[in-house]
C-alpha positions in Angstrom: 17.3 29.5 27.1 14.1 31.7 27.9 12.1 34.6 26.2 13.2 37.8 27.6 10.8 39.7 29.5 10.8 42.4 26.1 10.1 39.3 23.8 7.7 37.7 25.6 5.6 41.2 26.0 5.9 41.5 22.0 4.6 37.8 21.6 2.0 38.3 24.2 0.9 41.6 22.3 1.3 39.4 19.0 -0.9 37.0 20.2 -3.6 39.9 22.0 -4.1 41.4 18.5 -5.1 37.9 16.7 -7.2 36.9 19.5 -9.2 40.2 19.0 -9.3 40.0 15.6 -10.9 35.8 15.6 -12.8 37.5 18.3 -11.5 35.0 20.4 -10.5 37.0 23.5 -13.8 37.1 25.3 -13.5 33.4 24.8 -9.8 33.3 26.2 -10.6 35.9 29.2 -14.1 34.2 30.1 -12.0 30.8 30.6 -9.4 32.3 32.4 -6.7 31.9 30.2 -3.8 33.7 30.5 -2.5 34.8 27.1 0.9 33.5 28.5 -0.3 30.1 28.0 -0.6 30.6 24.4 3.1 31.3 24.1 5.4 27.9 23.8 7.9 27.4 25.9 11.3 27.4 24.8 12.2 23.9 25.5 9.9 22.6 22.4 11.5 24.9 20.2 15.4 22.7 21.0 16.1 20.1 18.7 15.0 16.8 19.7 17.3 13.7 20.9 17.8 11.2 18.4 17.1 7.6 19.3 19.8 5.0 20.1 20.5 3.4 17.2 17.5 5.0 14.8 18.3 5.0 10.8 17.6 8.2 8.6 14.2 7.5 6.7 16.8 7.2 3.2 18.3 4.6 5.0 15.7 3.0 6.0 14.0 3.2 2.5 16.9 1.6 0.9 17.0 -1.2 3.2 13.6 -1.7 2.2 14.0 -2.1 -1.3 17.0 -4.3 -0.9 14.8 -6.8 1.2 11.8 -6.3 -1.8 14.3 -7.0 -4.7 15.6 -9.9 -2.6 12.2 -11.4 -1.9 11.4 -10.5 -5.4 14.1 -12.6 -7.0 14.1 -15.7 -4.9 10.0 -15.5 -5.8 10.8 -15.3 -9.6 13.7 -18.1 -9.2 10.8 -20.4 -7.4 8.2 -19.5 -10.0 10.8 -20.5 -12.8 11.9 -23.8 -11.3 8.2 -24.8 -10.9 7.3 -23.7 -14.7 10.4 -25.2 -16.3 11.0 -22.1 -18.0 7.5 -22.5 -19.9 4.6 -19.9 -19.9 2.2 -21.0 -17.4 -0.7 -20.4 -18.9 -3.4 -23.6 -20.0 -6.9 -23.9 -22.0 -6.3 -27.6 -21.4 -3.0 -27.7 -23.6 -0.2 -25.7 -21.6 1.3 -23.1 -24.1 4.5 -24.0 -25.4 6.5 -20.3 -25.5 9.3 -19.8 -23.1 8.1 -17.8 -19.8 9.4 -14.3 -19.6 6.8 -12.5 -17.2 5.5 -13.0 -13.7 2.1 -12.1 -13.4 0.9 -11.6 -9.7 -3.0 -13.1 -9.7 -3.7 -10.9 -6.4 -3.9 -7.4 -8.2 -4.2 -4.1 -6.6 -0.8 -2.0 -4.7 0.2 -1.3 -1.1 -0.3 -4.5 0.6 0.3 -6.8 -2.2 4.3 -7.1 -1.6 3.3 -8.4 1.6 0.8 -11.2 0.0 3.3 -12.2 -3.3 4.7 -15.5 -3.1 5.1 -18.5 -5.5 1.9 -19.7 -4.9 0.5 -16.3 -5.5 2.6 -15.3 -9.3 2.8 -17.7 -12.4 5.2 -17.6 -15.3 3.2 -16.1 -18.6 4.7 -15.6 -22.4 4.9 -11.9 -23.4 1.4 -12.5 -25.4 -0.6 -13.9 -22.1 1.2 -11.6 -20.1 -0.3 -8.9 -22.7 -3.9 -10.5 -22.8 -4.2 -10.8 -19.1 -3.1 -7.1 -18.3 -5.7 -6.2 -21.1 -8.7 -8.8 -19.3 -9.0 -10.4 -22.8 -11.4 -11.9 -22.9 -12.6 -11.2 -19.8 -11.4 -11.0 -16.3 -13.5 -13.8 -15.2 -12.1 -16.0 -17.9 -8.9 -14.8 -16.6 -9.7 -15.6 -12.7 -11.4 -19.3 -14.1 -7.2 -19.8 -15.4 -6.1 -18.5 -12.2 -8.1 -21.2 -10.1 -7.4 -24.1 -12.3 -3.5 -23.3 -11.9 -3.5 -23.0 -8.0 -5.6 -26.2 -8.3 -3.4 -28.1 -10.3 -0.5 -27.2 -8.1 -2.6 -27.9 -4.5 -1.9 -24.5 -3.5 -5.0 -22.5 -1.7 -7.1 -20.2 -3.6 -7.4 -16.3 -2.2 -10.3 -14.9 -0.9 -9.8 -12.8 -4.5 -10.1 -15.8 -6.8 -12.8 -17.7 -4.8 -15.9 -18.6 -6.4 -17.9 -17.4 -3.4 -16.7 -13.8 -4.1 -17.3 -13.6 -7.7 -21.0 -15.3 -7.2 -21.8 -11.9 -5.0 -20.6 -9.7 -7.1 -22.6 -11.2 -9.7 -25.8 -11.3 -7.5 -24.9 -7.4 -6.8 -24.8 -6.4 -10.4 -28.0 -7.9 -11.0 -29.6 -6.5 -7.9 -28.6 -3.3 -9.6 -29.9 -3.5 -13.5 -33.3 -4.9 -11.7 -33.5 -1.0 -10.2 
């Protein structure tokens, strides 16, 4: 379906008016534009086609979430077979309270679903679990337990937890107090 030749006019004097008053239409008449370009033609206005086999973004949320909560479980069912049930947490004597929390060492959201794994969340006791969300004593204490635990397990240590990282940061805050 088309604009009339009435409705078009009206849009075209719709559109004459704003032009004038942006002081555009020097602009539009030096470039020899006609005015009718401005208007849209009809066709963009119809509805467009759906997709073969395309899921409404709900849908496709929920699915989502079901994969998350599935990859979430089967991660806490690994994490819980490796600890024994026991918080994960050791200052050379592993702490003997029952493990209820998994702590993910990679912090940060978005992209972390996408990085959690076993190797990347241990088992901690409601108190560690507490301590470590609060950095006490400190967040480097906490990343030094961190890096003992992927060690004692073989697993490979994140660019996060890596000493390398830490001893640049450290180098950067001093670079800083010396200004």
């Amino acid at each position: 379906m088309t604009l009339s030749p009435r409705k078009r006019r009206e849009a075209v004097g719709e559109i004459r008016e704003l032009l004038v008053k942006a002081g555009r239409l020097d602009l539009a008449s030096m470039m020899g534009v006609s005015l009718l370009t401005f208007i849209k033609p009809w066709k963009s206005f119809a509805p467009k086609k759906k997709r073969k086999g395309a899921q409404p973004a709900q849908a496709r949320r929920e699915a989502k979430r079901r994969r998350h909560a599935e990859n979430a479980t089967a991660i806490r069912a690994a994490v819980m077979l490796r600890a024994g049930g026991r918080c994960e947490m050791s200052d050379g004597i592993r702490c003997s309270m029952d493990g209820t929390d998994l702590d993910h060492m990679l912090q940060g959201s978005g992209r972390r679903r996408q990085r959690q794994s076993a190797e990347t969340c241990w088992l901690l006791c409601a108190w560690h679990h507490r301590e470590r969300t609060r950095n006490r004593p400190s967040s480097r204490a906490w990343r030094g337990h961190m890096r003992r635990h992927l060690d004692r397990y073989g697993y490979p240590t994140p660019r996060e937890l890596s000493m390398e990282v830490e001893e640049a940061k450290q180098a950067a805050r001093k670079a800083e107090v010396r200004e």
